[in-house]
N, CA, C and O atoms as a printed pandas DataFrame, in Angstrom:
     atom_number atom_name residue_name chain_id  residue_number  x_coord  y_coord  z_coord
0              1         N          UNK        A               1  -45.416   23.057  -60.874
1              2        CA          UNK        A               1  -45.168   24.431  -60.510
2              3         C          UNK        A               1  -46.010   24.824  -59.297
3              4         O          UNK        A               1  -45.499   25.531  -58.429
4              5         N          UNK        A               2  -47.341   24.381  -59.185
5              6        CA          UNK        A               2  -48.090   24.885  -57.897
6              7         C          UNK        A               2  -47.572   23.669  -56.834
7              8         O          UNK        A               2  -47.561   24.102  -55.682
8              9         N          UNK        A               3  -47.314   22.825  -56.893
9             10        CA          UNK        A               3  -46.927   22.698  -56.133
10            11         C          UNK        A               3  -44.865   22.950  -55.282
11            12         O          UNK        A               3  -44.592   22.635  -54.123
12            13         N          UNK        A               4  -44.127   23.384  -56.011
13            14        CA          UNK        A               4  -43.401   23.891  -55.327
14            15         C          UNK        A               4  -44.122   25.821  -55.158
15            16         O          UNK        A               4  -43.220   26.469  -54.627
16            17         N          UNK        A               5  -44.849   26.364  -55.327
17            18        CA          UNK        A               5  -45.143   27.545  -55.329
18            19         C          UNK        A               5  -45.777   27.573  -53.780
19            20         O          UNK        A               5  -45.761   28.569  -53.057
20            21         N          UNK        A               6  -46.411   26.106  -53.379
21            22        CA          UNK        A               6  -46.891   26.118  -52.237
22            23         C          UNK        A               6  -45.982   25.934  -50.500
23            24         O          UNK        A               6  -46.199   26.053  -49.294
24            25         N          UNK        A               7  -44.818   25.547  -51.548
25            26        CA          UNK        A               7  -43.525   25.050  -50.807
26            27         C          UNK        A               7  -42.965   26.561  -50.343
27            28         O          UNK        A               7  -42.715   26.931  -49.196
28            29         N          UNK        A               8  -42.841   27.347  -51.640
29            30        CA          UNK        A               8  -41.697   28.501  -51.707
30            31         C          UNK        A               8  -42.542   29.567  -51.457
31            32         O          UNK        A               8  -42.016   30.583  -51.912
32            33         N          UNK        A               9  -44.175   29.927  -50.670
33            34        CA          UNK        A               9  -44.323   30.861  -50.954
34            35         C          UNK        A               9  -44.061   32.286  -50.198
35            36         O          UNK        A               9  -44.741   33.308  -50.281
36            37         N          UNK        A              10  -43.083   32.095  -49.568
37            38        CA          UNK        A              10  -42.182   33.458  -48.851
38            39         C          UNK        A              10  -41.374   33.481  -50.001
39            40         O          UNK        A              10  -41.344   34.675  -50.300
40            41         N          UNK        A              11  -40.927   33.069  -50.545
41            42        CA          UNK        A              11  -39.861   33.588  -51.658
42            43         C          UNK        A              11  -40.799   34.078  -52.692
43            44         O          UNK        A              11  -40.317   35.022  -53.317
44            45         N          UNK        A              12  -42.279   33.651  -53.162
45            46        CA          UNK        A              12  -42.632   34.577  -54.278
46            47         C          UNK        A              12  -43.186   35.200  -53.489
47            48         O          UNK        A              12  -43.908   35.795  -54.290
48            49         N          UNK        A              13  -43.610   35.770  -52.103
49            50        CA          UNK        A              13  -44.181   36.964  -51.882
50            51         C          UNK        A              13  -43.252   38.127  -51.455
51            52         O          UNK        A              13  -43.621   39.268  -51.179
52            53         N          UNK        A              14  -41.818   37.587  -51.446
53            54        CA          UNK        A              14  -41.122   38.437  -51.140
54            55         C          UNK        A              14  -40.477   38.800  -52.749
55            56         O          UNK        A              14  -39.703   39.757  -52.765
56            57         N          UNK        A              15  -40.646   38.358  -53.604
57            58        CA          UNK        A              15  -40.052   38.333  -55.077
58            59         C          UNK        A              15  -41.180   40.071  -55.557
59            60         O          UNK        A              15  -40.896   41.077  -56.207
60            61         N          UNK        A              16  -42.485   39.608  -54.794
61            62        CA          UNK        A              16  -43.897   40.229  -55.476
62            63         C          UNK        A              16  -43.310   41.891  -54.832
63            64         O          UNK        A              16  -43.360   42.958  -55.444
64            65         N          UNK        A              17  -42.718   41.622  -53.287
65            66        CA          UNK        A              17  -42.193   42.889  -52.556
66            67         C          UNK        A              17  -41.459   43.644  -53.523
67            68         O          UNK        A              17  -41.759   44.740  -53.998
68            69         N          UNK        A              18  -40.233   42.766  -53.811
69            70        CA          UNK        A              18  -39.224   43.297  -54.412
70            71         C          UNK        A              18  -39.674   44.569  -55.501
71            72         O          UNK        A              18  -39.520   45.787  -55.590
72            73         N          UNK        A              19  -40.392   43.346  -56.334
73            74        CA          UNK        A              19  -40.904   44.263  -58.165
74            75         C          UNK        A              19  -41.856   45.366  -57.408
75            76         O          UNK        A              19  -42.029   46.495  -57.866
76            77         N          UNK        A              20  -42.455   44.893  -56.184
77            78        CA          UNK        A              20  -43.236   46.541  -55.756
78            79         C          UNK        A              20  -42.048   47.756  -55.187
79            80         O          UNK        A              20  -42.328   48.943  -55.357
80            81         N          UNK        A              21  -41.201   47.508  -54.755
81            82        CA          UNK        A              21  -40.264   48.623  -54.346
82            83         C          UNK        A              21  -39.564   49.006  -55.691
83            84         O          UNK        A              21  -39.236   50.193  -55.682
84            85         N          UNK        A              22  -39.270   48.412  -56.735
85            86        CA          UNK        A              22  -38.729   48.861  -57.503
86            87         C          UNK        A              22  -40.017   49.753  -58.354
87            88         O          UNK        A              22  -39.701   50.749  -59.005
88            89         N          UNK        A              23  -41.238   49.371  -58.293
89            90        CA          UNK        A              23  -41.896   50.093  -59.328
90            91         C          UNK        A              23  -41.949   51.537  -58.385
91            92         O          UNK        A              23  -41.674   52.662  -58.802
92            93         N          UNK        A              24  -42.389   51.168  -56.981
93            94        CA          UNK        A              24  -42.381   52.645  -56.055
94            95         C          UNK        A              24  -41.217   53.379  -56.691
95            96         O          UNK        A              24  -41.350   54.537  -57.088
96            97         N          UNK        A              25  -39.910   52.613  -56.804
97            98        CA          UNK        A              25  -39.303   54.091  -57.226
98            99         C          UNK        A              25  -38.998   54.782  -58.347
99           100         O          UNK        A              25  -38.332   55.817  -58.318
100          101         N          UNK        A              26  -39.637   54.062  -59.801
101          102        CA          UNK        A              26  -40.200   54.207  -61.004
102          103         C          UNK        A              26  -40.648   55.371  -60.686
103          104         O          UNK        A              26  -40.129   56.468  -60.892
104          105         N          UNK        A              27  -41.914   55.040  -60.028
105          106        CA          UNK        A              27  -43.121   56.180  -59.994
106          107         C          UNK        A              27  -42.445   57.288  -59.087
107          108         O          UNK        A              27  -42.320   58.392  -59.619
108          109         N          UNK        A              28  -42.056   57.162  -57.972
109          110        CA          UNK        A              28  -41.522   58.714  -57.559
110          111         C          UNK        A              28  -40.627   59.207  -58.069
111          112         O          UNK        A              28  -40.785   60.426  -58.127
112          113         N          UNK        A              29  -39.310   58.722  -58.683
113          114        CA          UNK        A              29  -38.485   58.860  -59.968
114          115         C          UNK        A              29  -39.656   60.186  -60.885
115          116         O          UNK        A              29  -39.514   61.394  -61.070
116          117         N          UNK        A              30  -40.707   59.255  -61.251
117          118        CA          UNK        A              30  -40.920   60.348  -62.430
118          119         C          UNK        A              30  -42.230   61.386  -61.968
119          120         O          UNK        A              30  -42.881   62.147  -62.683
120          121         N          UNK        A              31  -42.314   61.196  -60.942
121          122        CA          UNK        A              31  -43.277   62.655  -60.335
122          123         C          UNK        A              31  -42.062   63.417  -59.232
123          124         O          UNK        A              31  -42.059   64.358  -58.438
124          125         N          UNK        A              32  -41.449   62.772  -59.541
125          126        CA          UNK        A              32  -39.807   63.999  -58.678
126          127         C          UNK        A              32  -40.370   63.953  -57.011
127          128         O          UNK        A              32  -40.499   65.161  -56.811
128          129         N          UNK        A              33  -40.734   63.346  -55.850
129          130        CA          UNK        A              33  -41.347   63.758  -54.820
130          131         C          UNK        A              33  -40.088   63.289  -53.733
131          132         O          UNK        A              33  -40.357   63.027  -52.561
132          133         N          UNK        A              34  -38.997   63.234  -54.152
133          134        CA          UNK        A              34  -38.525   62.525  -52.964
134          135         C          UNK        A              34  -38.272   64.303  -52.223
135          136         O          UNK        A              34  -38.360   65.419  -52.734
136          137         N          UNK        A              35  -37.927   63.817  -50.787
137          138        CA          UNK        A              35  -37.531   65.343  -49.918
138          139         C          UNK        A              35  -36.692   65.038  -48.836
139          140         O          UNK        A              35  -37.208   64.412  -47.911
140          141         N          UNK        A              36  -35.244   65.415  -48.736
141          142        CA          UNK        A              36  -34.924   66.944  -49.126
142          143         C          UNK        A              36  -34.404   66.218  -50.774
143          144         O          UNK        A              36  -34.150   65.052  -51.077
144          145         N          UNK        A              37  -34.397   67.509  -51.605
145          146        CA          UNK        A              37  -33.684   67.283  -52.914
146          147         C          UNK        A              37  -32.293   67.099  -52.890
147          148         O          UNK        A              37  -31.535   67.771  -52.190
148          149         N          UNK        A              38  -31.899   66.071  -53.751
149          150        CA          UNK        A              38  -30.217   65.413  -53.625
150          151         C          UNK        A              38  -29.791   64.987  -52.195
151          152         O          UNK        A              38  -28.795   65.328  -51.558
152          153         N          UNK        A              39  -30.938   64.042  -51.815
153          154        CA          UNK        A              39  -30.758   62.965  -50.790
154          155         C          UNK        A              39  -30.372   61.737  -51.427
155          156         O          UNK        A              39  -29.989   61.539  -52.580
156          157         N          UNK        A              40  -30.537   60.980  -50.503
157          158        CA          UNK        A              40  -28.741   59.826  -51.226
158          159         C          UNK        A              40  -30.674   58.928  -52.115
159          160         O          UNK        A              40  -30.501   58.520  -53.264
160          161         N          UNK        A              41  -31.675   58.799  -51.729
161          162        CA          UNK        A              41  -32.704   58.175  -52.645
162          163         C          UNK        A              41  -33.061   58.668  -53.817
163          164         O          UNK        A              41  -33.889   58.116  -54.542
164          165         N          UNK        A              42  -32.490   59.701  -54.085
165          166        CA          UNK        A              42  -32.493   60.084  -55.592
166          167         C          UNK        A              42  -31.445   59.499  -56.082
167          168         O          UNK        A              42  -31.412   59.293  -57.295
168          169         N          UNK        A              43  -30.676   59.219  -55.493
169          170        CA          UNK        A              43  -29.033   58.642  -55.984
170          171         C          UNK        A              43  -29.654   56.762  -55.992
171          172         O          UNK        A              43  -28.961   55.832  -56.404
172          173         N          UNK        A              44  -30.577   56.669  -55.629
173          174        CA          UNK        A              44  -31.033   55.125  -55.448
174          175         C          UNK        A              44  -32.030   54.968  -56.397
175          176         O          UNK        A              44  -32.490   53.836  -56.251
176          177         N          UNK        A              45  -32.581   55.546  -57.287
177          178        CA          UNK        A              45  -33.879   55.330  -58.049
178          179         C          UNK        A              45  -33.399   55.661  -59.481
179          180         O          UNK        A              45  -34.101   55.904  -60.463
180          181         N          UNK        A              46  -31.928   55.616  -59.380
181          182        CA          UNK        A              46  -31.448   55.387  -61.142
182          183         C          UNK        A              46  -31.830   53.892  -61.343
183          184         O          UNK        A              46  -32.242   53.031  -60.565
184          185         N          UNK        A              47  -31.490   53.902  -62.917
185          186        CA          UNK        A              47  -31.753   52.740  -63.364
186          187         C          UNK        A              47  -31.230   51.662  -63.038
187          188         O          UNK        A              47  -31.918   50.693  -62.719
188          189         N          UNK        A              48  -29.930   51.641  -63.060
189          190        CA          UNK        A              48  -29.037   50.594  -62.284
190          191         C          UNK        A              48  -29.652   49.555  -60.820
191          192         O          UNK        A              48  -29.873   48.346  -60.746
192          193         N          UNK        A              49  -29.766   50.540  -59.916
193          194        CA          UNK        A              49  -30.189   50.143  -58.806
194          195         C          UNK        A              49  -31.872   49.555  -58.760
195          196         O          UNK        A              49  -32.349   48.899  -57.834
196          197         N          UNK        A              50  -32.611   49.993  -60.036
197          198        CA          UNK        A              50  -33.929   49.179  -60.276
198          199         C          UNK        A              50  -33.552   48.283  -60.791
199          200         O          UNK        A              50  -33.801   47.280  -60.122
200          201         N          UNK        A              51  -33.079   48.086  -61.629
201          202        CA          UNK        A              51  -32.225   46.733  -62.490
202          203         C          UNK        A              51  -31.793   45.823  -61.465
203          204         O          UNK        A              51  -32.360   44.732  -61.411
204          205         N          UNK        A              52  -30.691   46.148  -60.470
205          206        CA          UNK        A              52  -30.559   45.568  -59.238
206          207         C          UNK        A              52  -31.901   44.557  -58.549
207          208         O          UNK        A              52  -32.112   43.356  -58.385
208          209         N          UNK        A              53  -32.676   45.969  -58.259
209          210        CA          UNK        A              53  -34.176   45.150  -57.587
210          211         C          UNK        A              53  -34.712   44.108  -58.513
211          212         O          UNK        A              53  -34.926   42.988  -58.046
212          213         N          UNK        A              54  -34.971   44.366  -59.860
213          214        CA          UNK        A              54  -35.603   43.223  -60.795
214          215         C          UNK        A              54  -34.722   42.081  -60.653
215          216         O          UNK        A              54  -35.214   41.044  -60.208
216          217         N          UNK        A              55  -33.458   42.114  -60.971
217          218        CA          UNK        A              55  -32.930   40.726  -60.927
218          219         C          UNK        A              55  -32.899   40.077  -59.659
219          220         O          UNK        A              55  -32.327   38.993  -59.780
220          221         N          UNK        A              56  -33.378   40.348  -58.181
221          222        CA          UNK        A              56  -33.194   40.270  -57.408
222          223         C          UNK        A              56  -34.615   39.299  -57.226
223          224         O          UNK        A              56  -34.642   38.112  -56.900
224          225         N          UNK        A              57  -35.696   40.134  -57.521
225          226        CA          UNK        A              57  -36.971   39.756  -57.786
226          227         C          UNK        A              57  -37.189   38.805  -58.247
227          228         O          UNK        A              57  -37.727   37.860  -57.671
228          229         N          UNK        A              58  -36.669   38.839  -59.875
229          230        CA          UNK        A              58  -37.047   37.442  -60.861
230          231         C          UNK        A              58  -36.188   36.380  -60.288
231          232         O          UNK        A              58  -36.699   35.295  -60.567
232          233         N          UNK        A              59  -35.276   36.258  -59.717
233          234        CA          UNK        A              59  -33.777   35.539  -59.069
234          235         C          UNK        A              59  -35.291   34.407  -57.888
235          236         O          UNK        A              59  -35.711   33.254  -57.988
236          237         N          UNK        A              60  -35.521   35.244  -57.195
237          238        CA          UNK        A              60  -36.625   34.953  -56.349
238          239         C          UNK        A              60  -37.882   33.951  -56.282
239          240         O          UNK        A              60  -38.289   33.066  -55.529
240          241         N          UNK        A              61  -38.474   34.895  -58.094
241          242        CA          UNK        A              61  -39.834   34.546  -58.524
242          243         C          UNK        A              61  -39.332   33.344  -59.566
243          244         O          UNK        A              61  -40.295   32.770  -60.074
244          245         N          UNK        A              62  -38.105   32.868  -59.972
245          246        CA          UNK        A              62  -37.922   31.288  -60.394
246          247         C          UNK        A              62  -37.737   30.957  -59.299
247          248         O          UNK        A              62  -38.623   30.223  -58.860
248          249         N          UNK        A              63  -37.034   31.158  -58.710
249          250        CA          UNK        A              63  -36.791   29.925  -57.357
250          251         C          UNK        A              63  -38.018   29.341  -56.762
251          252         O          UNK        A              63  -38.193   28.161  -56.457
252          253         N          UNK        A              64  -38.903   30.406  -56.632
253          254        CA          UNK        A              64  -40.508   29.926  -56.179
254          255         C          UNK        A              64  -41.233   29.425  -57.093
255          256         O          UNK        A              64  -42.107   28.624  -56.763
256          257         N          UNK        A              65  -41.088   29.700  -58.171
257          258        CA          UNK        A              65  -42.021   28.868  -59.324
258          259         C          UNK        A              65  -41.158   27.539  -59.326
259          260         O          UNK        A              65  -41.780   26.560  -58.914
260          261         N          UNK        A              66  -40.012   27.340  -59.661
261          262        CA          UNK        A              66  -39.399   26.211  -60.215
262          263         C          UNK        A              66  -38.371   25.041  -59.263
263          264         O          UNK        A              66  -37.980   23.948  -59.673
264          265         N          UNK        A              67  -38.074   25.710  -57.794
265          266        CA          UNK        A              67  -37.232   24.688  -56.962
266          267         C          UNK        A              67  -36.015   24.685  -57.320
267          268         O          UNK        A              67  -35.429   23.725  -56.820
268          269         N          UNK        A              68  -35.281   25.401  -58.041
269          270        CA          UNK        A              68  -34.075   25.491  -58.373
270          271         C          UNK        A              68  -32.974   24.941  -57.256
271          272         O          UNK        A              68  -32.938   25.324  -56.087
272          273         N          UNK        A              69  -32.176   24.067  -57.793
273          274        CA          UNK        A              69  -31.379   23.683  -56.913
274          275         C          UNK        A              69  -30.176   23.119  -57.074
275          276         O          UNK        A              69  -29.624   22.246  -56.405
276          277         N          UNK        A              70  -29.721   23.864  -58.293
277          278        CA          UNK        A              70  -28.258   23.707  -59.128
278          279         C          UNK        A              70  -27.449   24.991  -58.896
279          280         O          UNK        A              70  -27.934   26.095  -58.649
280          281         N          UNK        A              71  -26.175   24.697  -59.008
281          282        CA          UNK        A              71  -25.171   25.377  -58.511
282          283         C          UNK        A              71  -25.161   26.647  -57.734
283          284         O          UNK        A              71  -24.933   27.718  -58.296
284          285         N          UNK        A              72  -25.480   26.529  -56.035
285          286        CA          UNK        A              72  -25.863   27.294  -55.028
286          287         C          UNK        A              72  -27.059   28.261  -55.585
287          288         O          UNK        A              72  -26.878   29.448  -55.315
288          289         N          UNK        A              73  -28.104   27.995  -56.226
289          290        CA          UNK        A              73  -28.794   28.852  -56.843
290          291         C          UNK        A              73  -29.794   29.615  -55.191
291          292         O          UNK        A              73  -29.970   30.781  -54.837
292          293         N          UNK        A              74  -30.078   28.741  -54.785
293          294        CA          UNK        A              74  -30.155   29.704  -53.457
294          295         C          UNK        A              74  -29.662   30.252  -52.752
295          296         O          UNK        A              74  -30.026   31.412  -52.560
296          297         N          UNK        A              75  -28.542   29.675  -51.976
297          298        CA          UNK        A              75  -27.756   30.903  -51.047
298          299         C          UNK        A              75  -27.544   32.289  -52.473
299          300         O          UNK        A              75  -27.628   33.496  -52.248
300          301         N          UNK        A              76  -27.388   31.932  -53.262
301          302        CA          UNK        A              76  -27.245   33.160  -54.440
302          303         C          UNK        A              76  -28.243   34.372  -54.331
303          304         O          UNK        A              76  -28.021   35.565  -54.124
304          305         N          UNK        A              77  -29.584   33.580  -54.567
305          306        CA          UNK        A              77  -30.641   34.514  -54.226
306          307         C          UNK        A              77  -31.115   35.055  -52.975
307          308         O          UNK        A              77  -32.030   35.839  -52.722
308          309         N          UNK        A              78  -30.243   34.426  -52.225
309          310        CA          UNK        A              78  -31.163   35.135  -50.702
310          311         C          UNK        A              78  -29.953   35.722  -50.012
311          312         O          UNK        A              78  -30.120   36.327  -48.953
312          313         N          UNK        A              79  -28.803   35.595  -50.508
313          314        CA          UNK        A              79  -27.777   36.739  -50.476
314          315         C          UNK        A              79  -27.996   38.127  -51.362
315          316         O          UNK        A              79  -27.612   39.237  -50.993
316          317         N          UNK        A              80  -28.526   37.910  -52.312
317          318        CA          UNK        A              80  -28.611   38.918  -53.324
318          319         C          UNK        A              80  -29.668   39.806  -52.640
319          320         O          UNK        A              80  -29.415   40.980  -52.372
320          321         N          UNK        A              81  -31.147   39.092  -52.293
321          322        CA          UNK        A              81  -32.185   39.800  -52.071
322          323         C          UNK        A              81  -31.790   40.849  -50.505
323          324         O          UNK        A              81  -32.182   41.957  -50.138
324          325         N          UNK        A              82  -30.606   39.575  -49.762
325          326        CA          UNK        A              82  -30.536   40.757  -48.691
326          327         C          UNK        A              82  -29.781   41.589  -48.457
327          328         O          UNK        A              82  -29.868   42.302  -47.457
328          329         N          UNK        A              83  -28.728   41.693  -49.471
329          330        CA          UNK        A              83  -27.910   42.574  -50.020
330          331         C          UNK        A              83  -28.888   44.011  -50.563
331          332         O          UNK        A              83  -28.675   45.192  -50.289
332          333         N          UNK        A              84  -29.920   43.462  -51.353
333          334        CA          UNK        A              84  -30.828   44.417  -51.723
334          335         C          UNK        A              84  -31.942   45.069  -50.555
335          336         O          UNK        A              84  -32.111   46.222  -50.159
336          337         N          UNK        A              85  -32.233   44.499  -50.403
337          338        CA          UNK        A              85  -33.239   45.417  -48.977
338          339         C          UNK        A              85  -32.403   45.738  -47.605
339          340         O          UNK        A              85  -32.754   46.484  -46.691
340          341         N          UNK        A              86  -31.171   44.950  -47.716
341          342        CA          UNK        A              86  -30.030   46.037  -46.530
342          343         C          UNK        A              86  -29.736   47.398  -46.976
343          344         O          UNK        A              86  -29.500   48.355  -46.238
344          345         N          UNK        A              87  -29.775   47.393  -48.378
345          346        CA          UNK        A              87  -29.300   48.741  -49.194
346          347         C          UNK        A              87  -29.648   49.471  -49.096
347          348         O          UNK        A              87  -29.055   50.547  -49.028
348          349         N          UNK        A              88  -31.707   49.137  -48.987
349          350        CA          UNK        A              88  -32.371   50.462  -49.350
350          351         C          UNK        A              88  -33.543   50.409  -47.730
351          352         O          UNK        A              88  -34.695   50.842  -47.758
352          353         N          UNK        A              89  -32.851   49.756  -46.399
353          354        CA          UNK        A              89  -32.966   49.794  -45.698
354          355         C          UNK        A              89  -32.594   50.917  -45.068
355          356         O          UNK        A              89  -33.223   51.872  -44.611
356          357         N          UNK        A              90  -30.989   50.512  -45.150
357          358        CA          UNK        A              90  -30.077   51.479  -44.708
358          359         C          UNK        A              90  -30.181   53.323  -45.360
359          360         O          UNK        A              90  -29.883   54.316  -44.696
360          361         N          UNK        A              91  -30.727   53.309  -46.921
361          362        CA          UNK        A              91  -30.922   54.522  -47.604
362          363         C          UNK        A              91  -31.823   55.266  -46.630
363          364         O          UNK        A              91  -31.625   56.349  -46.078
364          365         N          UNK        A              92  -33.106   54.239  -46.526
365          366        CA          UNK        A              92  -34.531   54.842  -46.105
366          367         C          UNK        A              92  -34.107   54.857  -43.959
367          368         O          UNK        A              92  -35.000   55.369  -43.283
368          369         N          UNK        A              93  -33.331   54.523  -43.479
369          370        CA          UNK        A              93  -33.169   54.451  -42.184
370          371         C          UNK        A              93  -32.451   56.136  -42.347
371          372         O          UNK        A              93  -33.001   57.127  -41.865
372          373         N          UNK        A              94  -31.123   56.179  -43.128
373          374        CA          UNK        A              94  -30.698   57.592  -43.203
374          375         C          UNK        A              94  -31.650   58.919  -43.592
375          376         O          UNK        A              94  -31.431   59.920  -42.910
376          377         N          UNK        A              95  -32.372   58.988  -44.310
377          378        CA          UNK        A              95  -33.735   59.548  -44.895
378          379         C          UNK        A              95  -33.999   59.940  -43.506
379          380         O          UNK        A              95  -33.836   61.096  -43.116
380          381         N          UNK        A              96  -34.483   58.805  -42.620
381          382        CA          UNK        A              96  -35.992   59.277  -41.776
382          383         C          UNK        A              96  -34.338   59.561  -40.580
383          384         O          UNK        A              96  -34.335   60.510  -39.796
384          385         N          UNK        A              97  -33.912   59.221  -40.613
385          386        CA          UNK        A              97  -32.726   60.239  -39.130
386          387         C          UNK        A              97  -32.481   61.573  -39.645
387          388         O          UNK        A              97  -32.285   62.421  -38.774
388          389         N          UNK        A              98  -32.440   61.996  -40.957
389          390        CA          UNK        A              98  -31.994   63.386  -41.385
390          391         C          UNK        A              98  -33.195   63.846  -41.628
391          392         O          UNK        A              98  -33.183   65.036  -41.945
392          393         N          UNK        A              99  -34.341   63.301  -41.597
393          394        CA          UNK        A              99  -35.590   64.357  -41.442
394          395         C          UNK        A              99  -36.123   64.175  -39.992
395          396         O          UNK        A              99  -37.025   64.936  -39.641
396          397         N          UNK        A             100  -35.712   63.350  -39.210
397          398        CA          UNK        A             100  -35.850   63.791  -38.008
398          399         C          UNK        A             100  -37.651   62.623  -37.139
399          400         O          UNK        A             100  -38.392   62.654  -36.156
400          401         N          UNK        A             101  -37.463   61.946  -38.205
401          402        CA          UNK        A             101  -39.064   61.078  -37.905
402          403         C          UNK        A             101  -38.757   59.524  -38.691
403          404         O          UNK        A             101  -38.143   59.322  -39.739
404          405         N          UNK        A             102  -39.287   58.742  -37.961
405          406        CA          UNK        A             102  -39.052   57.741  -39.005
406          407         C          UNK        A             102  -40.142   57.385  -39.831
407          408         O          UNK        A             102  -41.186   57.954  -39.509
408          409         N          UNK        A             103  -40.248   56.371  -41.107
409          410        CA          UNK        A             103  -41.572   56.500  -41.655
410          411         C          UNK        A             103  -41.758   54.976  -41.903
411          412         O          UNK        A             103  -41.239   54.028  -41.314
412          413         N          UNK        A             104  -42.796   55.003  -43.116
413          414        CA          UNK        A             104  -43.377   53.526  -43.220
414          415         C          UNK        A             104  -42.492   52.691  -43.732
415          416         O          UNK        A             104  -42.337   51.574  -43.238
416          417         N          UNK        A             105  -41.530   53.272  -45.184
417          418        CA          UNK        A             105  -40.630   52.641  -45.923
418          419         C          UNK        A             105  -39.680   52.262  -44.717
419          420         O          UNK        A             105  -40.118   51.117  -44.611
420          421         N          UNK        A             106  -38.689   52.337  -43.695
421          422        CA          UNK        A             106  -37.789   52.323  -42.994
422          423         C          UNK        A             106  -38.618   51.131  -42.052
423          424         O          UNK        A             106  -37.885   50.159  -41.868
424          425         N          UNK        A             107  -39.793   51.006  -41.501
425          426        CA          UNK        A             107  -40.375   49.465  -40.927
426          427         C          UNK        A             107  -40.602   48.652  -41.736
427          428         O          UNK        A             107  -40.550   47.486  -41.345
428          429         N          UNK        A             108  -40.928   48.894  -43.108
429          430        CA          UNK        A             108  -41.585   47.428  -43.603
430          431         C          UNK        A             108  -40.079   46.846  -44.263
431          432         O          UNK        A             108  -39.671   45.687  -44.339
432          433         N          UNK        A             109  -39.632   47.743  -44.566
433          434        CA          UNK        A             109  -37.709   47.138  -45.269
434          435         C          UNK        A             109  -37.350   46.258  -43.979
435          436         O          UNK        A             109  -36.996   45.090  -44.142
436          437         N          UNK        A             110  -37.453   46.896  -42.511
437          438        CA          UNK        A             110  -36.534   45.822  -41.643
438          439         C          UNK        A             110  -37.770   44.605  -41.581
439          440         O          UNK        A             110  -37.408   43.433  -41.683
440          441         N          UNK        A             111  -38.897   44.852  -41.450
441          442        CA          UNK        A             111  -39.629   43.511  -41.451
442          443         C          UNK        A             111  -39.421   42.847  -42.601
443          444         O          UNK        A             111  -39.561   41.639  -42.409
444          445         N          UNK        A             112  -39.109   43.147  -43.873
445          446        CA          UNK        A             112  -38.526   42.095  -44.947
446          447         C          UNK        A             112  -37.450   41.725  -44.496
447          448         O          UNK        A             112  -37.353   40.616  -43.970
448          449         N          UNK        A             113  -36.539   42.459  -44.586
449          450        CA          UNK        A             113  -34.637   41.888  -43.853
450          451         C          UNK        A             113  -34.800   41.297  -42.607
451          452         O          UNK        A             113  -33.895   40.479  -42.443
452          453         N          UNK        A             114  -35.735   41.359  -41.426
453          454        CA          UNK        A             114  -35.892   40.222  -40.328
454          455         C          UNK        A             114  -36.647   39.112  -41.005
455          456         O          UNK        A             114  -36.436   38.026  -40.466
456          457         N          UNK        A             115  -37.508   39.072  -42.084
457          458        CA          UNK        A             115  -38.237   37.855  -42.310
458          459         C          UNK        A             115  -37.103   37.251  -43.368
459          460         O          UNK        A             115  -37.241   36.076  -43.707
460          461         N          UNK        A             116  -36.542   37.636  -43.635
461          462        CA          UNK        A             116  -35.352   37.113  -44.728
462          463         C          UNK        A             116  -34.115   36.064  -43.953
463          464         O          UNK        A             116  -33.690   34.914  -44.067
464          465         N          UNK        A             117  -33.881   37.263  -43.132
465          466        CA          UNK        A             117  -32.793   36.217  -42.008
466          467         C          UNK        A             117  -33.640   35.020  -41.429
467          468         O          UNK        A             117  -33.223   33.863  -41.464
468          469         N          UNK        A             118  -34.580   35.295  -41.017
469          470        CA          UNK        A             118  -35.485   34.626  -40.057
470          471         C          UNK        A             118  -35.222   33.471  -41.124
471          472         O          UNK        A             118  -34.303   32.653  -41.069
472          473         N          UNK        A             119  -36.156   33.558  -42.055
473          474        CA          UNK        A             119  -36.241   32.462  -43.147
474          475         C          UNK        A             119  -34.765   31.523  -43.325
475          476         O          UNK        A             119  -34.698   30.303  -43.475
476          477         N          UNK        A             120  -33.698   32.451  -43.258
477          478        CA          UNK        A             120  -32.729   31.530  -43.650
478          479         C          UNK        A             120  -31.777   30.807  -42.595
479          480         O          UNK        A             120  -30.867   29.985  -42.704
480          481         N          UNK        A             121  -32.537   31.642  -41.249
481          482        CA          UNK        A             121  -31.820   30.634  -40.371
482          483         C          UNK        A             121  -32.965   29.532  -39.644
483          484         O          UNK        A             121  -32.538   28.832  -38.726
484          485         N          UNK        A             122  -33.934   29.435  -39.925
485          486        CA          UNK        A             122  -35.374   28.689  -39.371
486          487         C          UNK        A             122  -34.915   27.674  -40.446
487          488         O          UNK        A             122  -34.392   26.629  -40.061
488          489         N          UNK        A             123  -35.060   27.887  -41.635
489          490        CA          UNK        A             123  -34.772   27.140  -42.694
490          491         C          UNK        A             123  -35.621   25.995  -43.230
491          492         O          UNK        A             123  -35.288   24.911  -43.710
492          493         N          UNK        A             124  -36.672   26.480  -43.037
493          494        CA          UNK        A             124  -37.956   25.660  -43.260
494          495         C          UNK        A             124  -38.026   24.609  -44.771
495          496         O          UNK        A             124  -38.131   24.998  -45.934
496          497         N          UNK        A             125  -37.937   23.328  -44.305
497          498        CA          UNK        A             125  -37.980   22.624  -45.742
498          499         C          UNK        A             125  -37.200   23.235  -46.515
499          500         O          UNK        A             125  -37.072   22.866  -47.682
């Protein structure tokens, strides 16, 4: 296991990203802070769409623990994951154009989705 962990470890630090964006929206979920009210990220921090992020995550955090390499189990996961941070790329890009500023969530999402592509067209080992 450590040693494919040493192989894969953009996939578990991007797995570690994932379960952190989903808990971020746990926690603002239940202190209510998003702004303006009934912006499309309140419509993104139901359960569904965290469920989304976890399986996206754990999808990730085996592939990096274990080398998985039965029936397309990767292109699976790194379609999935960028399916998932295009999503809430695109949420948090609309956010910061309708408030008029852009913010932190809207750079570090495209630096995951450029290190994601990057990764899969570099294609390292």
């Amino acid at each position: 296991m450590g040693k494919n962990l040493r192989k894969n470890y953009f996939w578990f630090l991007l797995a570690m990203e994932t379960y952190g964006l989903g808990i971020l929206f746990i926690v603002k979920h239940s202190i209510g802070t998003f702004t303006p009210p009934g912006h499309v990220l309140e419509f993104l921090d139901d359960p569904p769409f965290i469920f989304l992020l976890a399986i996206a995550g754990t999808l990730a955090m085996v592939y990096a623990l274990w080398n998985i390499k039965h029936m397309f189990f990767k292109p699976l996961m790194t379609g999935l994951l960028t399916f998932v941070w295009l999503m809430f790329l695109s949420a948090f890009l609309y956010q910061d154009f309708t408030m008029g500023h852009f913010g932190f969530q809207s750079l570090f999402a495209s630096f995951i989705v450029l290190s994601i592509l990057g990764e899969i067209l570099i294609k390292r080992g």
